[in-house]
KOLFIKOL-466115 format. One record per residue (C-alpha): x, y negated, z. Coordinates in steps of 0.1 Angstrom, whole numbers, plus 5000, padded with zeros to 4 digits. Example, Ala and Ser with C-alpha at 12.3 -4.5 7.8 and 13.67 -1.06 7.14 Angstrom:
2
512350455078 513750115071 
This chain:
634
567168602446 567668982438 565069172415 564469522430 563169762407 560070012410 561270352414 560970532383 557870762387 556370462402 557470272372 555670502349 552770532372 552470132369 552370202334 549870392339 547670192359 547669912334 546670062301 545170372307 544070502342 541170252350 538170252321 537069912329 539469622336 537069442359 537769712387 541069502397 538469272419 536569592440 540169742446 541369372463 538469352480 538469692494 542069622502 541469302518 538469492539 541069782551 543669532562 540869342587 539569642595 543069742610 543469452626 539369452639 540369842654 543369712671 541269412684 539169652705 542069762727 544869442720 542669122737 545568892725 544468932691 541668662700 539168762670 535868932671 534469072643 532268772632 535868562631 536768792599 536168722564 537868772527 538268472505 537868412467 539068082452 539468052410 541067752392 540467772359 542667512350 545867682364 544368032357 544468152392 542968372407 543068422450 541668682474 543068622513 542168792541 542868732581 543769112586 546669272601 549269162573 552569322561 555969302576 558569262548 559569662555 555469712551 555569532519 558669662503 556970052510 553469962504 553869752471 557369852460 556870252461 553470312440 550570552457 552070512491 548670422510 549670242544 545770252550 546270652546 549170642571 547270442591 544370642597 546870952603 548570812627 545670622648 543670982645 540770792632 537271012626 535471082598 533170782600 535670522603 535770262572 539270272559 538670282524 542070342509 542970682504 545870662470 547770362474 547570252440 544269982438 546569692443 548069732407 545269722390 545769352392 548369382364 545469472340 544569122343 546868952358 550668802337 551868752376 551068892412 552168682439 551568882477 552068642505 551668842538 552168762575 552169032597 550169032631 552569002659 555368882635 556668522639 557568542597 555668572567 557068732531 556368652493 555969002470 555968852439 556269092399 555169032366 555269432361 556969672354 560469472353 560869522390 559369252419 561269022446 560668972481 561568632500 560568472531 557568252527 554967992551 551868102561 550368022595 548068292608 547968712601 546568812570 547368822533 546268642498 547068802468 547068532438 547068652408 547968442378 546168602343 546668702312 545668462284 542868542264 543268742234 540368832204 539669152224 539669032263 538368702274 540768702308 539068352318 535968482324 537368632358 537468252371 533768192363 532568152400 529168332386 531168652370 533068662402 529668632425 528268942400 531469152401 531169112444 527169192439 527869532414 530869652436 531869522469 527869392480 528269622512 531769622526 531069522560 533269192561 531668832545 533668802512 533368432512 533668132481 533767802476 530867752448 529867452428 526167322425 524467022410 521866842420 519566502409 521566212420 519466012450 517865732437 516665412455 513265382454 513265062436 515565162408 513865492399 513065482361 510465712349 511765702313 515765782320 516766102325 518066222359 521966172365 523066462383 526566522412 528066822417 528766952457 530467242470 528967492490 530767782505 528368112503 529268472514 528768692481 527969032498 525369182520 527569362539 525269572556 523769852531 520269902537 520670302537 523170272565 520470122591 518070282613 514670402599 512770292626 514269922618 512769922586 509569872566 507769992534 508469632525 512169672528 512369952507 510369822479 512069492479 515469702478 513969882446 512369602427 515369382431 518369692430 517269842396 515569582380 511869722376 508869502376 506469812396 506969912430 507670262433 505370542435 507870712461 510970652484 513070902507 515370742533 518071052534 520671042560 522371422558 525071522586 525371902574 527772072548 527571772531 527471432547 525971152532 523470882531 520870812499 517770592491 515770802464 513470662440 510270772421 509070502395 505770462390 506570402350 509170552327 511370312313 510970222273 513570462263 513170752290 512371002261 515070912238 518870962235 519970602248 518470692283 521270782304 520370982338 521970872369 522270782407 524670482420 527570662439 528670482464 532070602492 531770412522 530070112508 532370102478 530570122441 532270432426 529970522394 527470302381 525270632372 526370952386 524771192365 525871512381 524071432410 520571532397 519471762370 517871672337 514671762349 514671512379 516471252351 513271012363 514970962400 516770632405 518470562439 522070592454 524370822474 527270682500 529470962513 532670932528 533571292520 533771262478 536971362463 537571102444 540671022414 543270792416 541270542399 538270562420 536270552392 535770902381 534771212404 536371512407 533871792402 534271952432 532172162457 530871852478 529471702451 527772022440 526372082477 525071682475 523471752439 522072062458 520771892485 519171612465 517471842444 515971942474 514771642487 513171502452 511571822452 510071832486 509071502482 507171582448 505271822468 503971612497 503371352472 501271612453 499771802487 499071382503 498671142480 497071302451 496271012427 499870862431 500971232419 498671232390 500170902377 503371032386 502671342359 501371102335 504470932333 507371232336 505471532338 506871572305 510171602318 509071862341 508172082315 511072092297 512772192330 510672492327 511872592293 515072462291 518472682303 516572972296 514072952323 516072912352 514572652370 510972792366 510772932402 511372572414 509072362391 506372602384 504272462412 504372082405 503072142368 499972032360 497572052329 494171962322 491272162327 488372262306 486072222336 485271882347 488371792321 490671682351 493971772354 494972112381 497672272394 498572622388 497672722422 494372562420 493872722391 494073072400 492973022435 490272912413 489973222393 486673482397 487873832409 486973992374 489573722356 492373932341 494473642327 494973252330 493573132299 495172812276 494372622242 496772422223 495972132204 496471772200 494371612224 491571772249 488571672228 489971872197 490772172219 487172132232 485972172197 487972482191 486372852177 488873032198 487772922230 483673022227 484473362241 486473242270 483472982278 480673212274 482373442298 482273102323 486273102330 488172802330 490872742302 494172522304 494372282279 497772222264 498171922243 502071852247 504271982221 506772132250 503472312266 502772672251 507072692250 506972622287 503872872294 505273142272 508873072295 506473122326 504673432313 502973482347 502073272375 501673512410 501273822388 498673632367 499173642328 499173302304 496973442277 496173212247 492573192233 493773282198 495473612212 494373982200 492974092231 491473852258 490274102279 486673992276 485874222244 482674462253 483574872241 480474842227 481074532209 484474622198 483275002184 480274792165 483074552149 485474812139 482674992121 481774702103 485574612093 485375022080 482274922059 483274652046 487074702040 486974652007 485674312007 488374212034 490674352011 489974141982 489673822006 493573872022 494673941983 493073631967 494973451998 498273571980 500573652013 499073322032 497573532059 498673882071 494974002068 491573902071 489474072100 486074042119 486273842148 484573912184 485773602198 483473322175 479573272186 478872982163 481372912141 482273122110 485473152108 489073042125 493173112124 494873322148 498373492150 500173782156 503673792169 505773542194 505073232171 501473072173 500572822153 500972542176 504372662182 504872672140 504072302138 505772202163 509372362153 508372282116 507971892128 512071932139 514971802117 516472102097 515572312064 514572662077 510872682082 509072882106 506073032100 503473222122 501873532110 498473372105 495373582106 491773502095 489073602112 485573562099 482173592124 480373892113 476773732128 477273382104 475273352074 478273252057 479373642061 476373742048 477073542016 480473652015 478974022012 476573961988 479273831962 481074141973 478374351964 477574161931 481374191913 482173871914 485373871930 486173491914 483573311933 484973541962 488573451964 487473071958 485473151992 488073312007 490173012001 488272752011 487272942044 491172962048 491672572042 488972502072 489872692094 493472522091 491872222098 489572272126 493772392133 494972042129 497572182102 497672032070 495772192038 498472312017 497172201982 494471911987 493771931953 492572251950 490672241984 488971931968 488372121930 486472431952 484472211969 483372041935 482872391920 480872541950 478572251951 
């Protein structure tokens, strides 16, 4: 029996294909299958216009059988089979895809479900397998052939029994090593999970003999309450796959229920979705996908570990696991799956090509989620605010992220609370919201609502009876200062210079007294020693006597929260202190002015500074000392 030998670019290509071209070794089963499914499917197509084939489509099926004990591993199929010729091109001459030829030749449209495309999926069975044995009888031919290799040493081909058309591959594997436990592709329940991951919906029954025990029968009278059931094992032969993706049938055919179910049992979450989009797209890009939006972020959403994704499928065919260039990090929340027939795929299958069809799908997605977000919002209100709850985070660093550029397509799904009836609004509300004299949109920053309630800076803004945003999110005043406007309506923080609320009047009366008592402010910003830029009168406090603002692009809420980041440099704001010129505590501040004794004054000064960078939330810089002035005071 002569040993032929691979040609040599197809004997460096095998080389390939076993140590380095496929990521994970388990791929060898979806490639067999998806061979086994293009072989029936050629002989299903030929069945439509050939009535002596005598099989409808319900007659085909793929087989799996394991022995553990020999180490083998078999798929079969009934399909069309190979002639020897077929055999010697298809298997002996690497990347030559019959099933490509096939479609060429048969003109076959776009929607058809040949899967192959490279040629190459058989070998992957030589990542896992010592020996390949192909026995094949063609449809029509009166003789079947053996294709049998153990690599890249070359393969024979001999005349061999088999009764009816099809083929089984049997594949005889490695023994285990420290590294790969080979056996574990016999284990009827790795097989059944492998089938479930990749091949759950090509569209022929992959079928298997599987093993089950069960409590032995019992006659009534010898039944003992104290011994332990004996138990029998009994075969059962079960079809592994669905076959029939969900996102491939008709809307109208299904319910809420369906979809759920699909969710719940698909990617393993507890809750029901808040959200669901059945999207079958015959445009630029053609393609079918079942979009997601939880109604809880995972454990580890915000951290590093969380890895974004959608299930890629090409005609029913796992491809990716999670494709992550299908959605952008600010839709990262989105779980569902793509099938398209019209990916560009790489010889392995496994990887993508990043080319323009995937880009126009991303595109299109992105559409859809945000569309969606929108009714969801406009509709169903209360599902939106527990939506926001749980990723409107992730929203908002959409907004400040790559510069800005996505602003224009988020801005209107952001939402913050509200200082009036503290509920959470939209932007839109908000300013449709606004009275006609309102200048700016107004926001606080703080840790929670109630401190921000309790805030000096926002007295003026209150008094004036306009609503204020409140920002208690770390990512919030980056995202409003990445904004800066809203339909030609300013973000303007509380603590800024000008609000646009200061009286002429008011702001002559306070400049006059800053003039008259310059001195005094003086000695207040030097006995702060360079902690604040200056001390000034304030129009914005009523009751309070004194608070922090800043000048510049840094606030204090943006200080703390760069200064809470890994890393040595330190920012900090230019922080201003501003005392309330009708407080009796200014009064008293003037009277140790006018008395000399700048000592007691600075300790004033300083302890003024140290509250107001609490009411802040920031920490007091020497708690000792606030604690000592406090003593001396008293």
């Amino acid at each position: 029996m002569e040993t032929k030998q691979f040609k040599a670019e197809s004997k460096r290509l095998l080389e390939m294909m076993i140590h380095s071209i496929y990521t994970h070794k388990e791929i060898f089963l979806r490639e067999l299958i998806s061979n086994a499914s293009d072989a029936i499917d050629k002989l299903y197509f030929k069945s439509l216009t050939d009535d002596k084939v005598g099989l409808n489509k319900d007659d085909f099926a793929i087989w799996i059988s394991a022995d553990k004990d020999s180490r083998i591993l078999k798929i079969s199929d009934n399909g069309i089979g190979m002639t020897a010729e077929e055999l010697e091109n298809n298997l002996g001459t690497i990347a030559n895809s019959g099933s490509l030829k096939f479609k060429t030749e048969n003109k076959l449209e776009e929607d058809n479900q040949i899967i192959g495309q490279f040629g190459v999926g058989f070998y992957s069975a030589f990542m896992v397998a010592k020996k390949v044995t192909v026995i094949s009888k063609a449809y029509g031919s009166d003789k079947a052939y053996q294709w049998e290799s153990e690599g890249v040493d070359g393969y024979t081909i001999t005349e061999a029994d088999k009764k009816n058309a099809g083929t089984e591959i049997i594949l005889e594997l490695l023994d285990d090593t420290d590294d790969e436990q080979y056996t574990d592709f016999l284990d009827q329940y790795r097989i059944k999970g492998l089938i479930k991951k990749y091949s759950d919906y090509i569209r022929f029954p992959v079928k298997m003999e599987v093993t089950h025990s069960r409590p032995k029968e019992v006659p009534e009278e010898e039944k003992d309450e104290n011994k332990a059931p004996e138990y029998e094992e009994y075969i059962e032969i079960e079809t592994l796959n669905s076959m029939v993706p969900l996102w491939k049938k008709s809307k109208s055919e299904l319910k809420e229920e369906d979809y759920k179910h699909f969710y719940v049992e698909k990617f393993y979450d507890y809750n029901e979705p808040l959200r669901y989009a059945h999207v079958k797209n015959e445009g630029t890009a053609a393609y079918n996908a079942l979009l997601y939006i939880p109604s809880k972020a995972p454990f580890d959403f915000y951290s590093k570990e969380y890895e974004k994704g959608l299930q890629l499928y090409s005609n029913g065919v796992l491809i990716m696991d999670k494709c992550g260039d299908l959605l952008p990090d600010y839709f990262s929340f989105v779980k569902g799956l793509v099938d398209s027939e019209d990916l560009s795929l790489n010889i392995s299958r496994e990887m993508l090509q990043h080319d323009r069809q995937l880009k126009v799908i991303a595109k299109s997605i992105e559409k859809t989620i945000t569309s969606e977000l929108k009714k969801m919002l406009k509709n169903e209100r209360e599902k939106y605010e527990e939506f926001w709850k749980a990723f409107g985070l992730q929203l908002k660093y959409g907004i400040y992220s790559d510069y800005g550029m996505n602003k224009e397509k988020l801005q209107d799904l952001l939402m913050f609370t509200s200082s009036n009836e503290n509920k959470l609004v939209t932007l839109d509300e908000y300013v449709t919201g606004m009275r006609e004299e309102q200048k700016f949109i107004y926001y606080a920053t703080g840790e929670s609502a109630a401190r921000i309630e309790q805030l000096p800076q926002t007295e003026l803004v209150k008094e004036n009876g306009f609503e204020i945003l409140y920002l208690t999110d770390n990512i919030d005043e980056f995202a409003v200062k990445t904004l800066m406007k809203y339909k030609d309506k300013e973000f303007k923080s509380v603590s800024a210079d000008d609000l646009g609320l200061e009286n002429n009047e008011k702001k002559e009366e306070i400049k006059a007294k800053e003039e008259e008592n310059s001195d005094m402010l003086k000695a207040m910003s030097d006995a702060l020693d360079g902690k604040v830029s200056k001390v000034i009168l304030s129009q914005r406090l009523k009751s309070h006597p004194v608070c922090l603002t800043s000048e510049g692009s840094i606030s204090l809420e943006m200080e703390k929260v760069l200064n809470s980041m890994p890393g040595d440099q330190k920012v900090k704001a230019q922080r201003v202190l501003e005392l309330n010129p009708e407080h009796a505590v200014f009064e008293k501040l003037r009277e140790l002015n006018a008395s000399g004794d700048n000592d007691k004054l600075g300790k004033y000064a300083n302890l003024l500074y140290n509250q107001a960078l609490l009411i802040e939330g920031l920490s007091v810089e020497n708690p000792v000392e606030f604690s000592n002035l406090i003593c001396d005071l008293m």
